[in-house]
C-alpha positions as CSV (number, residue, x, y, z in Angstrom):
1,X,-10.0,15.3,10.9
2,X,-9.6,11.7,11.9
3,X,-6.2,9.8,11.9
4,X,-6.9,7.7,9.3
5,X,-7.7,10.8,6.5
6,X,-4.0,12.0,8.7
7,X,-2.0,9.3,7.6
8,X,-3.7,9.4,4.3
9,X,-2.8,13.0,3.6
10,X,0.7,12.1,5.3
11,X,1.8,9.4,2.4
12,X,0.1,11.3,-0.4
13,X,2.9,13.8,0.5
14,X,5.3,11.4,0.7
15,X,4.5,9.8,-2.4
16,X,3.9,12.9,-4.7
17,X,7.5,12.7,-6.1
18,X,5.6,10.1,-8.4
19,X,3.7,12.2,-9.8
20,X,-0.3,12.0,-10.2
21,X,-1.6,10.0,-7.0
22,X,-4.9,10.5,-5.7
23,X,-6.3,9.3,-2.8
24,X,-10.0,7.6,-3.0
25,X,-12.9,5.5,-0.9
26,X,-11.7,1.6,-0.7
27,X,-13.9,-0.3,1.4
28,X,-13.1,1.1,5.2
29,X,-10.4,2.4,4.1
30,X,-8.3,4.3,1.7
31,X,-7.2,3.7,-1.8
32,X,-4.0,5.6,-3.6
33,X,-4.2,5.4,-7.5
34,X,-1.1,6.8,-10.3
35,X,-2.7,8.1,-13.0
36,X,-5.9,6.1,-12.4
37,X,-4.5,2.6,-11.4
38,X,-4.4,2.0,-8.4
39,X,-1.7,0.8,-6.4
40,X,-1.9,0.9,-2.7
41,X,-4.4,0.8,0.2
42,X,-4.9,2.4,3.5
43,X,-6.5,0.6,6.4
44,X,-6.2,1.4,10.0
45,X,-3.1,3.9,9.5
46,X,-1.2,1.0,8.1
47,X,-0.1,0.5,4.6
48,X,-0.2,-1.7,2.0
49,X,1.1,-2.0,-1.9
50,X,0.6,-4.3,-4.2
51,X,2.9,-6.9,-4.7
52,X,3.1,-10.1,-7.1
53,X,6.3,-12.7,-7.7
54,X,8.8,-10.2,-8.9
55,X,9.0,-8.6,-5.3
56,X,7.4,-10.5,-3.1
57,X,10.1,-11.7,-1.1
58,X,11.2,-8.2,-0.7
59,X,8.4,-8.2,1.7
60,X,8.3,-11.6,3.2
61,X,11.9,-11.2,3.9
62,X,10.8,-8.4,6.3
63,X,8.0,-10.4,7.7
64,X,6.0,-8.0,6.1
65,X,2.0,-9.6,6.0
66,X,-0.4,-9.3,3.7
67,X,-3.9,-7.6,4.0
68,X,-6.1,-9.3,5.9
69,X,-9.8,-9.3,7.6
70,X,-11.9,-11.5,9.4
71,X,-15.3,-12.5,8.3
72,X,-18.2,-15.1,9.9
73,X,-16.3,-17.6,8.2
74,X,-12.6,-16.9,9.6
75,X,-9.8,-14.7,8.2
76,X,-9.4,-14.1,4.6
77,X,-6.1,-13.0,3.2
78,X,-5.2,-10.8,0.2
79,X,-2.2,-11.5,-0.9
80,X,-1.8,-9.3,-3.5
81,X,-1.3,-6.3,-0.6
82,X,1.5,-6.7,1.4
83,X,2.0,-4.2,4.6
84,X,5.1,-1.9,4.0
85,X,7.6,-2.6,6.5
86,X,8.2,0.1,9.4
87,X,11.7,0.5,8.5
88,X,10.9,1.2,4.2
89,X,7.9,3.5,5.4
90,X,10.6,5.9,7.9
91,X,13.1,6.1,4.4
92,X,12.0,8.6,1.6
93,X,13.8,6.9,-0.9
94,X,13.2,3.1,-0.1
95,X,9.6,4.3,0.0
96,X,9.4,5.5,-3.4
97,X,11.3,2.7,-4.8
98,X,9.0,0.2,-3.0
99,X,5.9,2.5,-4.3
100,X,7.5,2.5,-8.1
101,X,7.4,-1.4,-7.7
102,X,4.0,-1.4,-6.8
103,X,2.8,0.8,-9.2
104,X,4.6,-1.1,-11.9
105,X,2.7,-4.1,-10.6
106,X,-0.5,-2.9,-10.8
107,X,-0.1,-2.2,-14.3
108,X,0.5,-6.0,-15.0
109,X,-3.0,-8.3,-15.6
């Protein structure tokens, strides 16, 4: 078993006081969905929930980043993924706060 499918299996235990995550293939990395929607991504052991304006200075006032890669082109950000900071991920219950935020989020179009 790799790391990455370690960490994976790590916060889906973390997380299953939520209820019905699953854990799926997201590009090179991992996605987590509630009940189908999904809510949060895994890449490179590091994680990231959605965000939007509601609580996105939650995360920017823990100089939390959001997803990004680099292509050909230069770096491309996606800002609607913000990493979870070191300090939420080490607290069960800031976690699953932060998680019931992001799941509420990805419910909103």
């Amino acid at each position: 078993m790799n790391s990455r499918s370690e960490f994976s299996n790590y916060i889906l235990e973390r997380l299953s006081p939520l209820g019905d995550i699953s854990l799926g293939r997201f590009f090179g990395g991992t996605s987590l969905k509630h009940n189908g929607t999904q809510f949060c991504m895994i890449m490179k052991n590091r994680l990231y929930f959605r965000v939007n304006k509601s609580n996105l200075d939650l995360y920017l006032e823990r100089d939390s980043t959001p997803f990004s890669y680099l292509t050909k082109k230069g770096r491309v950000y996606v800002r609607s993924y913000y990493e979870v900071p070191a300090d939420v991920l080490d607290d069960e219950d800031d976690l699953l706060s932060w998680a019931e935020k992001a799941i509420a989020d990805s419910r909103k179009k």
